[in-house]
TIDREN-560925 format. One record per residue: x, y, z of N, C-alpha, C, CB in turn. Coordinates in pm, whole numbers, plus 50000, padded with zeros to 5 digits. Atoms other than C-alpha are relative to their C-alpha. Glycine has a CB too. Layout:
<nodes>
XYZXYZXYZXYZ/...
</nodes>
This chain:
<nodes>
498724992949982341800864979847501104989750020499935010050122/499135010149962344730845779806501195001450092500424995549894/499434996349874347180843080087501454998649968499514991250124/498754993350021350550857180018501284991950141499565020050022/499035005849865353590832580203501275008050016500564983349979/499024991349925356010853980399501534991350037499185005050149/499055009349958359540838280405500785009850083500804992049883/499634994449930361120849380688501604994150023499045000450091/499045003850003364640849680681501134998250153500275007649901/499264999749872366780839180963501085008850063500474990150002/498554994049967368850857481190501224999850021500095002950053/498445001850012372480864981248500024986750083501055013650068/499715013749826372450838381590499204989149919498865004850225/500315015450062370420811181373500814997749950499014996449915/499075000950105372710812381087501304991450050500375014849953/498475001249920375930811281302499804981550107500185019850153/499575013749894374600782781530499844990149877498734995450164/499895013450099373610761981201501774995049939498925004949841/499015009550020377220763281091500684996250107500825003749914/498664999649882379110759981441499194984249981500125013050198/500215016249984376530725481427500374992049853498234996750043/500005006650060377110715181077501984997849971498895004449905/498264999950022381180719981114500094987750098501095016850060/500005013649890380690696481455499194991049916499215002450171/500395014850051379070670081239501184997549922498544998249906/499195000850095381740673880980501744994950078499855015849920/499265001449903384430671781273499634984150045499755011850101/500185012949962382890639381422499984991049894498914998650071/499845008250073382850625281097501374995650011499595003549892/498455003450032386430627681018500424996950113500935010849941/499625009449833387350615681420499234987649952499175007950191/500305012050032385440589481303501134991449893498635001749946/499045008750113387200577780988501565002250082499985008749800/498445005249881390690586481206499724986750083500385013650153/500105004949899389450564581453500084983249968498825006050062/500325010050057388640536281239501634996549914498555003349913/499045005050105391760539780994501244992550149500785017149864/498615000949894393960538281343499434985050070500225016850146/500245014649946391870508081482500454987249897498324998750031/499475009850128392890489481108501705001950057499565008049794/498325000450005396610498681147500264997550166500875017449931/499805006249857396580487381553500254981950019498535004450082/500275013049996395250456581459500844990749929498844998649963/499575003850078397120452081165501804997750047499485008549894/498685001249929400350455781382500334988950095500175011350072/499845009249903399370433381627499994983749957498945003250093/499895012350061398330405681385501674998749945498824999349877/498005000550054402340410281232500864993850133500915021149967/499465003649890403310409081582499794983150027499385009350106/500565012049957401680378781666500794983949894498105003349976/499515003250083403750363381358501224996849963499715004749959/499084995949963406870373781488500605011749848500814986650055/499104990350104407400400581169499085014450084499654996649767/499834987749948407900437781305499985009649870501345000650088/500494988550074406450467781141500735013149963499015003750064/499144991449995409160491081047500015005249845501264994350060/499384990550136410270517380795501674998750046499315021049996/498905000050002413620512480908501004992949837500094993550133/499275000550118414860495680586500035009549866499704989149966/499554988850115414300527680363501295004350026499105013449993/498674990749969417820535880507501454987749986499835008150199/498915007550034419540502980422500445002549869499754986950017/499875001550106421430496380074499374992749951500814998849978/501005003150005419350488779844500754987949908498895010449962/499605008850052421480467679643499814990849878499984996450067/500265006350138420460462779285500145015249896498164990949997/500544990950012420600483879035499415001549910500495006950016/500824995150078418340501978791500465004649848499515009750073/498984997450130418460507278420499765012349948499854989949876/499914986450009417470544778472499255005350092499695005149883/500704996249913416400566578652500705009950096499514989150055/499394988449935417380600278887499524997850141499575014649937/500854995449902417370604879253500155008050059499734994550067/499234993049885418210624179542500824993550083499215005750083/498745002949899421870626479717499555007450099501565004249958/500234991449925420950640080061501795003650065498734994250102/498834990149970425000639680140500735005749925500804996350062/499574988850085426910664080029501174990649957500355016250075/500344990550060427410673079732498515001750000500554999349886/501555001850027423260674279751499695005149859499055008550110/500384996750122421950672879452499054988849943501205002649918/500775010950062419880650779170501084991249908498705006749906/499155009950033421990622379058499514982249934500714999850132/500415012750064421900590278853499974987950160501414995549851/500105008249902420750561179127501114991149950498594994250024/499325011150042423160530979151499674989650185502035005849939/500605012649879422900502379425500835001250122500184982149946/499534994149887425550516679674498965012250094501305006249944/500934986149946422120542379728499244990750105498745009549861/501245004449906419360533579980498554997049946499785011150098/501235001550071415950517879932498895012749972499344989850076/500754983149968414530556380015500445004749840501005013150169/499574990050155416680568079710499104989749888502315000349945/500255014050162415570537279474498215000149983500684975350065/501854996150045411650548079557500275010249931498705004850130/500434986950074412340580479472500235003449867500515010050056/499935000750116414160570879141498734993549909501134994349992/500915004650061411010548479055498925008949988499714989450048/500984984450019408880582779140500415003749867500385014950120/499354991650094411160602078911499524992849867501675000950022/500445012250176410750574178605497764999749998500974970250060/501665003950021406560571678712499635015649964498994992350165/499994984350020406610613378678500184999449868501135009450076/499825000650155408340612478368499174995849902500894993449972/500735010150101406280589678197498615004749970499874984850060/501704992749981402850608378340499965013049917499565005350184/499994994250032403980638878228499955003149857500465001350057/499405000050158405510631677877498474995649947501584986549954/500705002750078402380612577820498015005050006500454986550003/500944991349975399800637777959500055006149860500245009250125/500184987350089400920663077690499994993049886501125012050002/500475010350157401020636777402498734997449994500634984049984/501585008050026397870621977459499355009549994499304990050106/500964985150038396280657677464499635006249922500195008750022/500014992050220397690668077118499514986949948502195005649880/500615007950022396660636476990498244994750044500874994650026/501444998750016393280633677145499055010849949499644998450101/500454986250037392510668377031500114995849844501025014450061/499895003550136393640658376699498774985349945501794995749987/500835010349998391700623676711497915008049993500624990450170/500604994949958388790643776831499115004949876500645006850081/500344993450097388610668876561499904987949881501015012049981/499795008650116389230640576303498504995450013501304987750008/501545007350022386140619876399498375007349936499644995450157/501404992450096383690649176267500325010249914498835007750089/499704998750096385850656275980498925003449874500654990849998/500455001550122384360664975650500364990349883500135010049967/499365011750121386700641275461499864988150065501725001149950/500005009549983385630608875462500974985150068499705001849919/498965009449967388730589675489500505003250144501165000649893/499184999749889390040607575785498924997750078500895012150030/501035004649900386710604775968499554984750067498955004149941/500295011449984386490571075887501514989850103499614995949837/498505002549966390270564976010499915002750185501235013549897/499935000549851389870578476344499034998350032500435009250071/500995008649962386770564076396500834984650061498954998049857/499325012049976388240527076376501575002150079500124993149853/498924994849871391680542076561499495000550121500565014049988/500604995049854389420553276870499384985950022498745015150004/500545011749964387270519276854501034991750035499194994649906/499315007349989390230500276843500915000050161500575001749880/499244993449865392120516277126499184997150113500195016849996/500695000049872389520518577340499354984950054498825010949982/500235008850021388420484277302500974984249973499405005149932/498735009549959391460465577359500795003250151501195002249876/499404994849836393200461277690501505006249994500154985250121/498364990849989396100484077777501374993049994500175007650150/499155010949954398270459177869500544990749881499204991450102/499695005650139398180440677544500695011649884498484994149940/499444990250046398520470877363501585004250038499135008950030/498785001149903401570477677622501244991349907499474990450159/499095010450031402940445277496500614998949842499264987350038/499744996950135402930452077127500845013049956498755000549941/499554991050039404270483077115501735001050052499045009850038/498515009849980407370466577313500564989549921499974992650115/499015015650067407820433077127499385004549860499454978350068/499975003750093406420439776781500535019449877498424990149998/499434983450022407940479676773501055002649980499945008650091/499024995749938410160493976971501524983349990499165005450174/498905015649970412240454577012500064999749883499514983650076/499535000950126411980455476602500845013649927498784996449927/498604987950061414470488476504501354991249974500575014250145/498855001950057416910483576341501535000050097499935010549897/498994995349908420470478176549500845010949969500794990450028/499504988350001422390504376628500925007649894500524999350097/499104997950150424820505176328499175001849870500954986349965/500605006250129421780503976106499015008550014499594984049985/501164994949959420120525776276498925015749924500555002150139/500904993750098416750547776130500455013950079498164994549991/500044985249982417450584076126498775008249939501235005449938/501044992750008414690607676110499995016550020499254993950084/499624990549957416100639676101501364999250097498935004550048/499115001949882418000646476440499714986450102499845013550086/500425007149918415900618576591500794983449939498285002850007/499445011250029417560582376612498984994250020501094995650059/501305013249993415140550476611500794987450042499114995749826/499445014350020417210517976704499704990050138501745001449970/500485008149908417010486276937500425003850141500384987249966/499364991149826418900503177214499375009150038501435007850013/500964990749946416070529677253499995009649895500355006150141/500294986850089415480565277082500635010250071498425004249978/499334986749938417350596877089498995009449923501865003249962/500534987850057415940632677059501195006050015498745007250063/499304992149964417340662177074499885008750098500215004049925/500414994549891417700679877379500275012250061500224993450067/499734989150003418260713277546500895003150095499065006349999/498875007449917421500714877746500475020050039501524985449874/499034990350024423670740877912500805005449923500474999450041/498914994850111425660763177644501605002350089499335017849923/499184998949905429380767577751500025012350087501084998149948/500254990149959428220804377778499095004150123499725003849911/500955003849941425610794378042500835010350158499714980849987/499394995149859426420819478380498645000650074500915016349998/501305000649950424340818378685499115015150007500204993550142/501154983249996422900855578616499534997449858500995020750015/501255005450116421820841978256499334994249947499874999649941/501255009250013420270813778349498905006350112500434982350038/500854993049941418180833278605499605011249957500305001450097/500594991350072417710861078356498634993049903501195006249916/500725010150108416240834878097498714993450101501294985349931/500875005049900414210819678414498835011450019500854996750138/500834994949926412630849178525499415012549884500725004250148/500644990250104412110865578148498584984149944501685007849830/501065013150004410210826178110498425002550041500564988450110/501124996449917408020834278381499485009249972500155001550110/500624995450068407380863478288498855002449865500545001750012/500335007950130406280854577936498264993250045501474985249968/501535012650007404060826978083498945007850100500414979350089/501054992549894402350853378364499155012049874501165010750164/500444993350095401770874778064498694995749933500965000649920/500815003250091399660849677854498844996450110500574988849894/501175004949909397440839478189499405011850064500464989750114/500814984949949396710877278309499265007249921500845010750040/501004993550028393720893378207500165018050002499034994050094/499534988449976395290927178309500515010949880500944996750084/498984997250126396160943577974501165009750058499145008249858/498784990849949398610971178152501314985950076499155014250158/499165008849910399990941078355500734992649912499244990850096/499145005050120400410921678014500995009849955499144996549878/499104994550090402110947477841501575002850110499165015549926/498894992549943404720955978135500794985050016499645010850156/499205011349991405240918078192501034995749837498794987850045/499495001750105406030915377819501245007949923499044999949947/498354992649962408580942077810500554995750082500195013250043/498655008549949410450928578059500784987449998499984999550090/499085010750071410960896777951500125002349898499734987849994/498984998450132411890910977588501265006650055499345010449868/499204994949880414050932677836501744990449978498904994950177/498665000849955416120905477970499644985049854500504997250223/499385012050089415980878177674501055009549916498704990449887/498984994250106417490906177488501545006250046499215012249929/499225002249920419810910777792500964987949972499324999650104/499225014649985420720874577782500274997949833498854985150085/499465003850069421170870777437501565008149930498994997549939/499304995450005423500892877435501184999150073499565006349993/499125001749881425440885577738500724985349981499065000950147/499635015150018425570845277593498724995650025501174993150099/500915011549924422830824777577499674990550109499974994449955/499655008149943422610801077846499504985149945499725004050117/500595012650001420950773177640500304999349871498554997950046/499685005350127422120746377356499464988549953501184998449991/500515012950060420590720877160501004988849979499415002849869/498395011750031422820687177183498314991149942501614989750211/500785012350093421720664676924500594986950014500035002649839/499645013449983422540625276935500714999149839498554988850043/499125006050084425470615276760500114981450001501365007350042/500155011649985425690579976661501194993149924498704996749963/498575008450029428940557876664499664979749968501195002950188/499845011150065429730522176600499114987550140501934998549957/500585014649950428730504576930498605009250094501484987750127/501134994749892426350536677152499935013249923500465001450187/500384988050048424970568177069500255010950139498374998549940/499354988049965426060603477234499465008949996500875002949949/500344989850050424530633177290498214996049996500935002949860/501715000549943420420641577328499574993150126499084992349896/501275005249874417500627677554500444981849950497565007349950/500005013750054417700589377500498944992750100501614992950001/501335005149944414430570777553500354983549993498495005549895/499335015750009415350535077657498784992249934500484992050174/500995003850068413090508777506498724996250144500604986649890/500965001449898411050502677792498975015150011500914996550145/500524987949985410370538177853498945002149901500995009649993/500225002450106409720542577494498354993449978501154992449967/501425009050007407100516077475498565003050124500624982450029/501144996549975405240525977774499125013450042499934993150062/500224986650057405220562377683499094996749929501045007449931/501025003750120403560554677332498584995050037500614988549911/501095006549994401010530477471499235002550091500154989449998/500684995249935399860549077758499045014249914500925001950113/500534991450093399480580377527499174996149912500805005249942/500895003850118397830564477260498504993250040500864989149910/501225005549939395530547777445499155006950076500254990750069/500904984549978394600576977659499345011549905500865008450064/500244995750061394180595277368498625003449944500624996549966/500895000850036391650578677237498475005550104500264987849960/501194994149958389300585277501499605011050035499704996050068/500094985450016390390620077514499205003949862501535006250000/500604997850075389090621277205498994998249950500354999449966/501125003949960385860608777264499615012050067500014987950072/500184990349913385380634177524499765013349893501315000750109/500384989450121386480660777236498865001649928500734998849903/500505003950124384270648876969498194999150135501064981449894/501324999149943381160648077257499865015350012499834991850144/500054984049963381960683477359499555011549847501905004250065/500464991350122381980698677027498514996049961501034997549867/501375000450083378500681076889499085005450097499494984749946/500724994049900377150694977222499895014950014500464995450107/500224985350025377200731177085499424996749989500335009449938/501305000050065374460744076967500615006749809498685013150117/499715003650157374470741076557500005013749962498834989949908/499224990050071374550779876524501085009850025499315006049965/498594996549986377870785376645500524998849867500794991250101/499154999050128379130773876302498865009149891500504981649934/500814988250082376380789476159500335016149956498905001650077/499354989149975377260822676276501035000649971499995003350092/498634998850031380940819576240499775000749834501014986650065/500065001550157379990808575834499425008049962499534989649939/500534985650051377960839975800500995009650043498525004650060/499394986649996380690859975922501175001549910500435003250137/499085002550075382900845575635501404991050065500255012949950/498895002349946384770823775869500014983849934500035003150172/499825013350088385970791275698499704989950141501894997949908/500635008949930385320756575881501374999950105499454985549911/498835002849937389070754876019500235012750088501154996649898/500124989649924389100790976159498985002950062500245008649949/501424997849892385450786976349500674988550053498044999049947/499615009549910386830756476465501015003750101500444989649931/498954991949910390160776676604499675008350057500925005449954/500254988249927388690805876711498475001450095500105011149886/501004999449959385210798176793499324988550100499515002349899/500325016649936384380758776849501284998850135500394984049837/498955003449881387700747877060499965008450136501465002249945/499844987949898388100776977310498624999450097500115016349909/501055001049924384390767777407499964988850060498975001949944/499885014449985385440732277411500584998250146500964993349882/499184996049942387930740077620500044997650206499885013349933/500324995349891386220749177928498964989950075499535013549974/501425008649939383610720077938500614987550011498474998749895/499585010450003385930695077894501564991550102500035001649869/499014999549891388620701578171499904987950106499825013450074/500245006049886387230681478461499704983249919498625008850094/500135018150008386300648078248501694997549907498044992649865/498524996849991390410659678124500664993350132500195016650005/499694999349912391200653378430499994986350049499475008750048/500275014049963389950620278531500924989749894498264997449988/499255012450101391690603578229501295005050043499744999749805/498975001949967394610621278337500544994250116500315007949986/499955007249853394500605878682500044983349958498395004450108/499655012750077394060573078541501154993849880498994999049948/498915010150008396620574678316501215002350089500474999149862/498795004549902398820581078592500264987550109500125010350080/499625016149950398090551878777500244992149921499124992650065/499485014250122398190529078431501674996349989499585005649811/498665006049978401900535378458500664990250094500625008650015/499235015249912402590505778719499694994949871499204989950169/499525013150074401910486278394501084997149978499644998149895/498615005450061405470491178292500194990750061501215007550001/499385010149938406430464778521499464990249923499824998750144/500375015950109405040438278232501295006749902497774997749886/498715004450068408120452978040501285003350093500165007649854/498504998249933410540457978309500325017649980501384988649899/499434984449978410410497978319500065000350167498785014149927/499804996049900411390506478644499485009050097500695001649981/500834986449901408520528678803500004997750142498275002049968/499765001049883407780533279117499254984250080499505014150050/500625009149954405520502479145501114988049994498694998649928/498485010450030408380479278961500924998850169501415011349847/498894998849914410630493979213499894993750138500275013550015/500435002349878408520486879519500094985649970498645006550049/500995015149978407830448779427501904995249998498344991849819/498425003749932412230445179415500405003450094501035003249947/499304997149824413130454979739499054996050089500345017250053/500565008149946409890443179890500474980349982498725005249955/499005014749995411640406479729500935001150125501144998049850/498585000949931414700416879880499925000350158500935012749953/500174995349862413400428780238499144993150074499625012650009/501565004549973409850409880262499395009750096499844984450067/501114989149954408390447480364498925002749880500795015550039/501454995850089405170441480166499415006950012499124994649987/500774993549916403110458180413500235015549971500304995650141/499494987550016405320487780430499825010249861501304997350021/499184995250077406520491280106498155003249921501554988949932/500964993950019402500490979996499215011750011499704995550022/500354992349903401630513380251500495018049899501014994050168/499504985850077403960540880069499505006449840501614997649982/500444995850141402910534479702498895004449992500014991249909/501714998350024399140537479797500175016450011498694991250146/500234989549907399760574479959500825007549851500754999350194/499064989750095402490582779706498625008049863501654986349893/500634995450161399710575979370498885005050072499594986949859/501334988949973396720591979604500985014549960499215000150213/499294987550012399450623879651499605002549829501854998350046/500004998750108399670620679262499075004149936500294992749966/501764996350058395780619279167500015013950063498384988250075/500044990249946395500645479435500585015349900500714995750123/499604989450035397830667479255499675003949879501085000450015/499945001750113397340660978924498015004750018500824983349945/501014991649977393200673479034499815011450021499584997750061/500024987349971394240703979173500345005649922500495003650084/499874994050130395880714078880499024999549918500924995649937/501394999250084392810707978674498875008150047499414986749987/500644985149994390970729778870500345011750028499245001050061/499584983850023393010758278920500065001149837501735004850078/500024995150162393260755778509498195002249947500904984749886/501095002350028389480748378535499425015449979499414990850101/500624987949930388880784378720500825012049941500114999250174/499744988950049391200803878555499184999649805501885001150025/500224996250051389640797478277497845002249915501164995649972/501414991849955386170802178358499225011549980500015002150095/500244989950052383800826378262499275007050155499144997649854/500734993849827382640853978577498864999949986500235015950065/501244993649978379260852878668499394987649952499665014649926/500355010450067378830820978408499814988050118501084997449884/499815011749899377070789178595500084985549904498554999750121/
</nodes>
């Protein structure tokens, strides 16, 4: 007779005391690591002391006294607002313009390197030879060269070769020349009132709550109301105009204007991230199983519409979280600009640390700022992770 094991499940009062003890381990940990980070920064005060240099944040509130060749910050006196930095500002404002420029740069070259690794991606298990073979050697190349070099080429043998400004390559609305790149950009219309830029705002939102709700009654009511008020607002005046870059004899006028610094380490962060986004792609897809296209090609679906409707969308969901890590990385890669003189936030920190000799300090802030950054730039990847998640799916 074989003997049948009885698992006996614990009661409410076990349960409860296992977590009240595994929260107190979790508690003494972290008093630990406090305890330890505060015995480093005690010590680390006292060795300064001992040196005669004093440990202060007080110079984020001096002038900072140089200035920058772009870049936005915050006026905290009034008028308050976001304003071009200049060197009558404070070293507080002149981080936050090197934020603003290290943001910019993460952002612009998050969403490039995405469409491009997606594109890269799909290319490498092409049917046509040439393009397979093309972004093959594109992705080896990229990935297999250092950033930094790359960096440097796309500054001195690029962007530093356009044509000067009188000479300069037009591409449409887009300018190309040695003084940087213009787009075109999207500007207040003169018609612009504050009830139809908050109509246009909140028919936006709408719009975008529409395409992320699962709710079909919820879609359809969100989607009437922002046709609602766009058709409100276009009627009332638009509030929004396209200014394109006009181009005169000695500067250009009008659009976005991408200085050459920027420029260069836009491109070479993107491109280079790209590639290993597209690696990632190109693993995810051969990691179906082979009768996904199968199926799709028996249901009469061509190779480009199983790929849109069937392949990607599965891709999608598996490929978020190692998404994520390259985007975290390339947000720290942006301190490279400081090999061409872009002005991020790292640049920024290493001139006023000259100017002040707050190394300590001025470290102290950048480490916390680019954790904040990773930090955020994770959480967004998994709230996109979970919304788009399947229920019940492990």
């Amino acid at each position: 007779m074989n003997a049948i094991a009885l698992t006996v499940m614990p009661d409410r009062q076990t349960l409860r005391a296992r977590v009240i003890r595994r929260n107190i381990v979790q508690i003494l940990i972290m008093a630990a690591v406090a305890l330890v980070l505060c015995g480093i920064g005690y010590a680390l005060r006292q060795n300064l002391a001992a040196r005669g240099i004093a440990f202060s944040f007080d110079y984020l509130g001096v002038s900072a006294g140089f200035e920058m060749s772009e870049g936005l910050t915050l006026q905290f006196s009034y008028p308050v607002g976001i304003v071009t930095f200049s060197s009558e500002m404070t070293n507080a404002q002149a981080l936050v313009a090197g934020l603003f420029n290290t943001l910019k740069v993460a952002i612009l070259a998050i969403i490039g390197s995405t469409i491009l690794g997606v594109l890269l991606g799909v290319g490498r298990l092409s049917t046509n030879w040439v393009i397979r073979q093309l972004c093959f050697y594109v992705v080896e190349f990229l990935r297999n060269t250092p950033l930094l070099i790359q960096l440097t080429f796309w500054y001195v043998a690029v962007v530093l070769k356009f044509p000067p400004l009188v000479d300069a390559i037009h591409w449409g609305d887009i300018v190309l020349a040695q003084q940087g790149i213009w787009i075109p950009s999207i500007v207040a219309s003169p018609n612009a009132t504050p009830t139809t830029i908050i109509s246009l705002s909140v028919a936006i939102l709408c719009l975008l709550y529409a395409l992320g709700t699962k709710k079909t009654g919820v879609r359809y009511s969100c989607l009437m109301g922002a046709a609602l008020l766009l058709g409100w607002t276009l009627f009332s005046g638009f509030p929004l105009a396209l200014d394109t870059p006009t181009v005169g004899k000695f500067r250009a006028t009008g659009g976005f204007q991408l200085t050459p610094e920027f420029a260069a380490v836009l491109i070479a962060i993107a491109v280079n991230t790209s590639a290993y986004l597209g690696e990632i792609v190109r693993g995810a897809i051969e990691s179906l199983p082979k009768g996904q296209w199968e199926a799709a090609a028996s249901l009469g679906f061509s190779r480009k519409y199983t790929l849109r409707d069937v392949i990607l969308p599965q891709v999608f969901r598996v490929v978020l979280p190692s998404f994520g890590n390259q985007y975290i990385s390339l947000a720290k890669n942006t301190s490279l600009g400081i090999a061409v003189g872009f002005p991020d936030l790292f640049n920024t920190y290493g001139t006023i640390a000259n100017q002040t000799g707050r190394s300590m300090e001025g470290v102290i802030i950048v480490m916390i700022v680019y954790l904040l950054l990773s930090w955020s730039i994770s959480a967004l990847v998994n709230i996109a992770n979970r919304s788009l998640s399947i229920p019940g799916a492990r």
